[in-house]
C-alpha positions in Angstrom: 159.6 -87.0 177.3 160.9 -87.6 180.7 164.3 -87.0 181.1 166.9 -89.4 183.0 169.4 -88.0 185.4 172.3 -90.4 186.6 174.4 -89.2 189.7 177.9 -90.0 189.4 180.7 -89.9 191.9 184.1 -89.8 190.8 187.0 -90.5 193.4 190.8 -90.2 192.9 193.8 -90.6 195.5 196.2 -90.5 193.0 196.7 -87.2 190.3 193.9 -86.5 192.0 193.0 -83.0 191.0 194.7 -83.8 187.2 192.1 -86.6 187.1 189.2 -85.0 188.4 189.8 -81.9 185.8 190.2 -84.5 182.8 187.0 -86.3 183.6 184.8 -83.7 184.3 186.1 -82.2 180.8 185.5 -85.4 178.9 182.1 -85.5 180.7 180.7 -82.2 180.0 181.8 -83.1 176.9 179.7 -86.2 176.1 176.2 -85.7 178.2 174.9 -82.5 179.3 175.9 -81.6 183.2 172.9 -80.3 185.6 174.7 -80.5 188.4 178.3 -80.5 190.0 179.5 -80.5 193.8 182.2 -78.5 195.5 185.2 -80.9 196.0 185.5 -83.1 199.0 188.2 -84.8 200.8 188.0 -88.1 202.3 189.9 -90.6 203.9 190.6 -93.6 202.5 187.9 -96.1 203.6 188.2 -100.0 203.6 191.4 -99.8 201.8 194.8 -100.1 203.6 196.1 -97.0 201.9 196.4 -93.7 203.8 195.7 -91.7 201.3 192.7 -89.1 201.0 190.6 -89.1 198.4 189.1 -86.3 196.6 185.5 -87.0 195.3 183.3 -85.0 193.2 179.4 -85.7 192.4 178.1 -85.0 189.2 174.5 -85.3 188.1 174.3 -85.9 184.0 171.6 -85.8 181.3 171.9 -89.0 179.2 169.5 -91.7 177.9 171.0 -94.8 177.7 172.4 -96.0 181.1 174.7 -98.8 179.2 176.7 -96.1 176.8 176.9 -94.1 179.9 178.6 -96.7 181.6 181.0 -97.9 179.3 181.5 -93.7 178.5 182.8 -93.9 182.7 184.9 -96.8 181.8 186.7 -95.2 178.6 187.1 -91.7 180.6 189.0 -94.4 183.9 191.2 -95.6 181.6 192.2 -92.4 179.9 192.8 -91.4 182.7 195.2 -94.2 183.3 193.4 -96.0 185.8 194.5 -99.9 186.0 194.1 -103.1 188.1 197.8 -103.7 189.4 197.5 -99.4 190.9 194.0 -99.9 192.3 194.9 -102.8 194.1 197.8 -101.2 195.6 195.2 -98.1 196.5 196.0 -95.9 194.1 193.2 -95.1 192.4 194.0 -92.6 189.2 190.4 -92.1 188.9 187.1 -94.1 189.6 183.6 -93.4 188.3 180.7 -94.9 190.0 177.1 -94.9 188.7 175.2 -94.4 192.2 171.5 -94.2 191.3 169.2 -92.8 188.4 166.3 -90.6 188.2 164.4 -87.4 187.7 165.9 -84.0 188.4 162.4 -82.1 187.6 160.1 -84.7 189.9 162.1 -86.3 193.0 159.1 -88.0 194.2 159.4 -89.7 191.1 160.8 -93.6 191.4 164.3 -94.1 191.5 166.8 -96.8 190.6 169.8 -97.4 193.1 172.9 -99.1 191.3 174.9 -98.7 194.2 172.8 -98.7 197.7 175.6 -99.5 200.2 177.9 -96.1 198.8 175.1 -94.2 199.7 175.9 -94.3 203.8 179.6 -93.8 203.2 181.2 -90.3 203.8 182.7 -90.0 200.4 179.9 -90.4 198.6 177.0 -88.9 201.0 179.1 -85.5 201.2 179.0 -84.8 197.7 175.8 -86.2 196.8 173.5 -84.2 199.6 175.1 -81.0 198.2 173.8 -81.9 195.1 170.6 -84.3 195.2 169.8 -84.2 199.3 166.1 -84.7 197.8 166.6 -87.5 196.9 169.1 -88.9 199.1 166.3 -88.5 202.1 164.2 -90.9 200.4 166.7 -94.0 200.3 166.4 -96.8 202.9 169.9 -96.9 203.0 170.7 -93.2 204.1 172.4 -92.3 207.0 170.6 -91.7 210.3 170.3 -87.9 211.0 173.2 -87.5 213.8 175.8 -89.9 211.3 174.5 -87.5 208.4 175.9 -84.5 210.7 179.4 -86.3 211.8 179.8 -87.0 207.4 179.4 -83.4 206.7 181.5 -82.2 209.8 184.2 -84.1 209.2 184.1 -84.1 205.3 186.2 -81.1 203.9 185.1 -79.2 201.1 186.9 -76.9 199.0 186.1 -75.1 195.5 188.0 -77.3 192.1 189.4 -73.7 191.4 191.0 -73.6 195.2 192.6 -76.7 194.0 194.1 -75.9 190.5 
């Protein structure tokens, strides 16, 4: 049976480390966890907040791509993430499902939920610690000298630093 690895990326500018804690917790405990990045902070981009963000990648173990969503959805909310707060910026915690595939055989095919994060600091720091073997396969990658300025100017710290 060939196994199917999502990589998440969960962001938070607000509780930040609180949130990130909970919903790694509430992961690990619902899907089995291959693979976790350091910590990163990032600003804030396309928003008009200030605010950094801390983001963490996560690459889960889980079959059905659907429960897995709505599982991200239930651990935002417990989190107390809402509408009215992320439209002002402050995100308690989000949970995006970047792309899917397989962890033993990256030349293997791979779905991309969410092409256009790819490129973007917060999510290319914490993914090419992570799953750089498959990031330098997607069309939508950084170029190698914007690759270098991400992880430059990304900062990376250890969740236990934070706590």
């Amino acid at each position: 049976m060939i196994s199917t690895h999502h990589f998440l990326l969960l962001g938070s500018n607000h509780d930040a480390v609180d949130s990130m804690v909970a919903a790694l917790f509430a992961l690990r405990s619902n899907t089995f966890m291959r693979r976790r990045s350091s910590v990163y902070q990032t600003p804030a981009e396309g928003l008009s907040t200030s605010s950094h963000y801390l983001n963490i990648a996560v690459a889960v173990e889980f079959d059905d791509t659907e429960a897995l969503w709505t599982l991200c959805k239930d651990v935002e909310r417990a989190a107390g993430r809402s509408a009215a707060d992320s439209a002002r910026g402050q995100i308690a915690l989000d949970i995006d499902l970047v792309f899917s595939g397989n962890l033993e055989d990256p030349s293997a095919a791979m779905l991309i939920h969410k092409p256009k994060m790819i490129g973007l600091a917060y999510c290319y720091a914490p993914m090419a610690e992570i799953a750089l073997e498959f990031l330098l396969k997607m069309p939508t990658a950084p170029a190698v000298a914007e690759r270098s300025r991400i992880l430059n100017a990304a900062e990376r710290f250890s969740l236990g630093s934070l706590l």
